[in-house]
C-alpha positions as CSV (number, residue, x, y, z in Angstrom):
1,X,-19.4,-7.0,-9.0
2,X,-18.8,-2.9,-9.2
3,X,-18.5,-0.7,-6.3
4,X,-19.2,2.8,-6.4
5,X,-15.2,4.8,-6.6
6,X,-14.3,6.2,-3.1
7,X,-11.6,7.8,-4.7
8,X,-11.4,9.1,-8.5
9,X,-9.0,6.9,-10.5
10,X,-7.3,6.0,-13.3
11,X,-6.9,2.4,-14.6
12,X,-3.0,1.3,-14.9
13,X,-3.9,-0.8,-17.4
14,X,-5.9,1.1,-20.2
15,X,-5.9,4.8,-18.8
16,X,-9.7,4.8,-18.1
17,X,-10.5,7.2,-15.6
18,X,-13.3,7.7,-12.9
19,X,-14.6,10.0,-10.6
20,X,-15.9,9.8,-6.5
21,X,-18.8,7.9,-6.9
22,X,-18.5,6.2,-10.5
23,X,-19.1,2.2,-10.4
24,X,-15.7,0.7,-10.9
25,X,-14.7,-3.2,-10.8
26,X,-12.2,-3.8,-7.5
27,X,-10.0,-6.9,-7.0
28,X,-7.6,-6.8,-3.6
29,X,-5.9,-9.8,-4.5
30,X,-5.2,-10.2,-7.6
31,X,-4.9,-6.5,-7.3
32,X,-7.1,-5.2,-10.2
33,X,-8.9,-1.7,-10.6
34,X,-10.8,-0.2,-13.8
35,X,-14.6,1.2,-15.0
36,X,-14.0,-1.2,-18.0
37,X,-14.9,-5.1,-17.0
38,X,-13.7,-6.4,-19.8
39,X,-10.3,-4.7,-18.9
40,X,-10.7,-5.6,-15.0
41,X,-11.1,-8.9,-16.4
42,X,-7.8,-9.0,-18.2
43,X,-5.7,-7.6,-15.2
44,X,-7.0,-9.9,-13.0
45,X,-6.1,-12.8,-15.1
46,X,-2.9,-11.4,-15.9
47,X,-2.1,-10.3,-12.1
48,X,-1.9,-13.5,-10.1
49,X,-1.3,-13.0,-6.8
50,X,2.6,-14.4,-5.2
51,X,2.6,-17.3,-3.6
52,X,6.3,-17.5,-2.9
53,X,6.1,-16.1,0.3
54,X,6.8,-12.9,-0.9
55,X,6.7,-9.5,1.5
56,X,3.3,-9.5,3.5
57,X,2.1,-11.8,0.8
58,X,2.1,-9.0,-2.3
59,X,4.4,-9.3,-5.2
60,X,5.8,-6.3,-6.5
61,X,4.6,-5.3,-10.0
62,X,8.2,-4.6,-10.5
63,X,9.9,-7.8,-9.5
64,X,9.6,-9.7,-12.6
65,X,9.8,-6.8,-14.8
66,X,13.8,-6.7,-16.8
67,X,15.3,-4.1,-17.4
68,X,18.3,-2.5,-19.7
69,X,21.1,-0.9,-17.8
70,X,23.7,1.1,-19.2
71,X,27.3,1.9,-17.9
72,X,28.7,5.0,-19.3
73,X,31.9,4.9,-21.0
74,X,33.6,7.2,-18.8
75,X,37.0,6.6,-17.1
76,X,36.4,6.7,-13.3
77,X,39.1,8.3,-10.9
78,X,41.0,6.4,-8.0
79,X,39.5,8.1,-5.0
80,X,35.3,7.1,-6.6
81,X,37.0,3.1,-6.8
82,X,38.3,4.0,-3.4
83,X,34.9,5.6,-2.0
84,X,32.9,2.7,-3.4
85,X,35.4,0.4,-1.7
86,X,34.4,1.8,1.9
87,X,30.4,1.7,0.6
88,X,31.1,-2.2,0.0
89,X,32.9,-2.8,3.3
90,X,29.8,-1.2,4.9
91,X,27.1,-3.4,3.2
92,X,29.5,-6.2,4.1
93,X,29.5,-5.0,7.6
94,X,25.8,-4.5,7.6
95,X,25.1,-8.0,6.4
96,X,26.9,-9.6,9.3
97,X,25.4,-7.4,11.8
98,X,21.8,-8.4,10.5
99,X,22.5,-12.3,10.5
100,X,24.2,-11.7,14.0
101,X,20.9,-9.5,15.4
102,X,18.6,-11.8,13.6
103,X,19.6,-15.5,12.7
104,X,16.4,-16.9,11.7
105,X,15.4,-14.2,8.6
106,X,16.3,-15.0,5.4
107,X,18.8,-13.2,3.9
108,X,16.8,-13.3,0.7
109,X,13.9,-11.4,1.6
110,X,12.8,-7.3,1.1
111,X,12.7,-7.5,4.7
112,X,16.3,-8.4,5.2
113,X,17.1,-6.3,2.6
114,X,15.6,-3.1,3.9
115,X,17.1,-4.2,7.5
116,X,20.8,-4.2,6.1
117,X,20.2,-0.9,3.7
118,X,19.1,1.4,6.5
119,X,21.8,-0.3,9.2
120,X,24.8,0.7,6.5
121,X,22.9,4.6,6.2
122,X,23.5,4.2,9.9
123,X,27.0,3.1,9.5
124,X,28.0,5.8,7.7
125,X,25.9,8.8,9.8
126,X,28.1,7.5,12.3
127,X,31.4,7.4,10.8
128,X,30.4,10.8,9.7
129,X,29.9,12.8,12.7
130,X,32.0,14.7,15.0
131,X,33.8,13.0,17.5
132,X,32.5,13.4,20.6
């Protein structure tokens, strides 16, 4: 069923746009957006909604997507291997301080994820600054 656009748009999916006030076809969950049906249609069926206890029950558009990485063929000097050394020491040293302040979260979720990330930005602001 269309609702009239709150917002002006364009579709992800085909590049239709809209404007405030055009009738567009709205899905929440499967998240699905366009003027087109026919292409609403396809999105929806295409978009199934995670049900792998995923992050606040959304599934990243992202997540499944592969992608090609490339390392440059460069020769990289000691004190960068060094550097990185101290970066993994901190993730490692974030990741126990995360299981230690919360046992029960899985270490395999965004949320632990995001947890750890900004306790080793932390980490480092610290190790960083003046001494007092």
């Amino acid at each position: 069923m269309p609702i009239d656009a709150r917002y002006k748009g364009t579709c992800q999916h085909c590049g239709e746009t809209w404007a405030v006030g055009d009738k567009i076809f709205y899905s929440k969950e499967p998240k699905a957006t366009c003027s087109k049906e026919d292409c609403f249609e396809t999105q929806k069926s295409k978009n199934i909604p995670a049900s792998n206890g995923s992050f606040n029950g959304r599934q990243s558009s992202y997540q499944n997507k592969t992608i090609t990485t490339v390392c440059p063929d460069v020769e990289v000097p000691v004190n960068y291997t060094e550097s990185m050394e101290k970066v993994v020491q901190g993730i490692a040293a974030a990741h126990k301080a995360v299981k230690a302040l919360y046992p029960d979260l899985d270490e395999n979720t965004h949320t632990f994820g995001q947890i750890r990330s900004k306790l080793v930005d932390q980490l480092f602001t610290v190790l960083s600054s003046p001494k007092i």
